[in-house]
C-alpha positions in Angstrom: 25.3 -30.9 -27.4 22.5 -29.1 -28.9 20.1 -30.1 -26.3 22.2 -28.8 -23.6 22.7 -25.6 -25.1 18.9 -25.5 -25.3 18.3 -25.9 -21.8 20.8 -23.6 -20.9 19.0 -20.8 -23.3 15.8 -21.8 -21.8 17.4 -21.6 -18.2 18.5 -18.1 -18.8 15.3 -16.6 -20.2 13.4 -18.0 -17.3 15.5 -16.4 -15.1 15.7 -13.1 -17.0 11.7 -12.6 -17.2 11.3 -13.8 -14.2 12.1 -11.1 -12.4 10.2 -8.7 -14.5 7.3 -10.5 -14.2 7.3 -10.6 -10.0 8.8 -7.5 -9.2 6.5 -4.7 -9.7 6.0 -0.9 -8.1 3.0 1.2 -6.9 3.5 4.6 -5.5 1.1 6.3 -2.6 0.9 10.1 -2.1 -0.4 11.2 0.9 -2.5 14.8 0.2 -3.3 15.8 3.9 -2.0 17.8 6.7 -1.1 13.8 8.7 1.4 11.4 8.1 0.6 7.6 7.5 1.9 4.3 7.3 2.1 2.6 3.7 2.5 -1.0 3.8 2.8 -3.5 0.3 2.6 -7.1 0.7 2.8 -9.5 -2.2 -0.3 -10.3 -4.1 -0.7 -13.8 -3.1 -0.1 -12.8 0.6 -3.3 -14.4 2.4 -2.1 -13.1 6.0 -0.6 -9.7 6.3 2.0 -10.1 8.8 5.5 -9.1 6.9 5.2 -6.3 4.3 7.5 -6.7 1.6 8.1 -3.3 1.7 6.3 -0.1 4.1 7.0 3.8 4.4 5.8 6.7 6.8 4.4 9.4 4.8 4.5 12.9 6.0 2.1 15.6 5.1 2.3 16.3 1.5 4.9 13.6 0.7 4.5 10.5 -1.9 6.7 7.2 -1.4 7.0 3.9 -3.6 6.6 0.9 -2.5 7.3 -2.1 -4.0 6.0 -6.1 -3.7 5.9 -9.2 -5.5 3.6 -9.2 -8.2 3.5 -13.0 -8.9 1.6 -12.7 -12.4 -1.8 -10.7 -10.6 0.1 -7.3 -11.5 -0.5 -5.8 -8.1 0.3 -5.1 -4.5 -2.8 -5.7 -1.5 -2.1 -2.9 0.2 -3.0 -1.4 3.9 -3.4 2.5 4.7 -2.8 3.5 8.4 -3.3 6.6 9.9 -0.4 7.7 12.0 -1.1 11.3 12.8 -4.1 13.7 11.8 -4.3 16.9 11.7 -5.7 18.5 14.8 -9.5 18.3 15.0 -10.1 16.1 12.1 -11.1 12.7 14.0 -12.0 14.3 17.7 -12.0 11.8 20.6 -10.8 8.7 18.1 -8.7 6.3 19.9 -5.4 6.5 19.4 -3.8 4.5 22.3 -1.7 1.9 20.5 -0.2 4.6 18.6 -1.9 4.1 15.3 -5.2 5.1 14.1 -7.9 3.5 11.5 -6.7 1.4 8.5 -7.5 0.9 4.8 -7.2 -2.4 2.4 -7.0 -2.5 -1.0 -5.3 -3.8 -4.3 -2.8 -1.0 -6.2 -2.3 -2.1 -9.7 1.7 -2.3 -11.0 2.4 1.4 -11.9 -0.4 3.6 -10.2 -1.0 5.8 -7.3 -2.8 5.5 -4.4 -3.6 9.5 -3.1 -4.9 10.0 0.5 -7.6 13.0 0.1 -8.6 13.2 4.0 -9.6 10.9 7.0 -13.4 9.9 8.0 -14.6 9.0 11.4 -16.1 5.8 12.2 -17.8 4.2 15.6 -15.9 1.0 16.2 -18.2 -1.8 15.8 -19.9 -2.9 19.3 -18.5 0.7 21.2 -20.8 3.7 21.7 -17.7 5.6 22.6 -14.9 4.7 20.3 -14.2 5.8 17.0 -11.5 5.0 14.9 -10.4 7.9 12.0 -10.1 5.6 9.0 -7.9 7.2 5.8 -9.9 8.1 2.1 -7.9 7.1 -1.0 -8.2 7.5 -4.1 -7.3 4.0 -5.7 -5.2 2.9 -8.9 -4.4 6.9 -10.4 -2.5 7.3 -13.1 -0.7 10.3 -11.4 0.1 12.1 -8.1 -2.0 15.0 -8.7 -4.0 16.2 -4.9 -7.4 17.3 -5.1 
């Protein structure tokens, strides 16, 4: 009797800290005139195909996001650039509807804060450029620049 009530305590504290320790959030502000796309995906992901959890930002707007922590204690996360502001990445290529992108790891609990856009020559063209979004990485609030 004593050892089944031991594995039923042990069977209930796995389950209640395990969700703790996978479930985690990270919140992205977005400090331009745009709107983006943030995406989270767990921390073990090795292909980004499904995010485990995505947002459109609008101009001025913050979102959190959240992902699977599974014990690394943050989210790989990917930036996309839906919409500048008029002028800021002139003659970029924005035919499949989206612009430049952004990878990085967000740490459980911070901010990522999107200051502006920079231009870029895609690789191997002389006349495309893709408008790739800056961030500010693992902030410990949502303040813009």
């Amino acid at each position: 009797m004593r050892l089944k009530a031991l594995v039923l305590t042990l069977v209930v504290l796995a389950l209640g800290t395990g969700s703790a320790w996978a479930d985690i959030q990270v919140h992205v502000m977005n400090c331009t005139q745009g709107s983006i796309k943030a995406q989270s995906f767990d921390a073990k992901d090795s292909v980004k195909e499904v995010a485990a959890s995505s947002k459109t930002i609008g101009a001025g707007q913050s979102a959190t996001l959240k992902c699977a922590g599974e014990g690394k204690g943050f989210c790989q996360m990917i930036i996309v650039v839906l919409s500048p502001p008029a002028g800021t990445c002139d003659n970029t290529d924005f035919s499949s509807g989206v612009g430049g992108s952004v990878q990085f790891n967000l740490d459980s609990g911070k901010w990522a804060v999107m200051t502006g856009y920079e231009r870029h020559k895609e690789a191997n063209h002389n006349d495309i450029y893709i408008c790739k979004p800056v961030v500010s990485e693992n902030q410990d609030s949502s303040t813009c620049p």
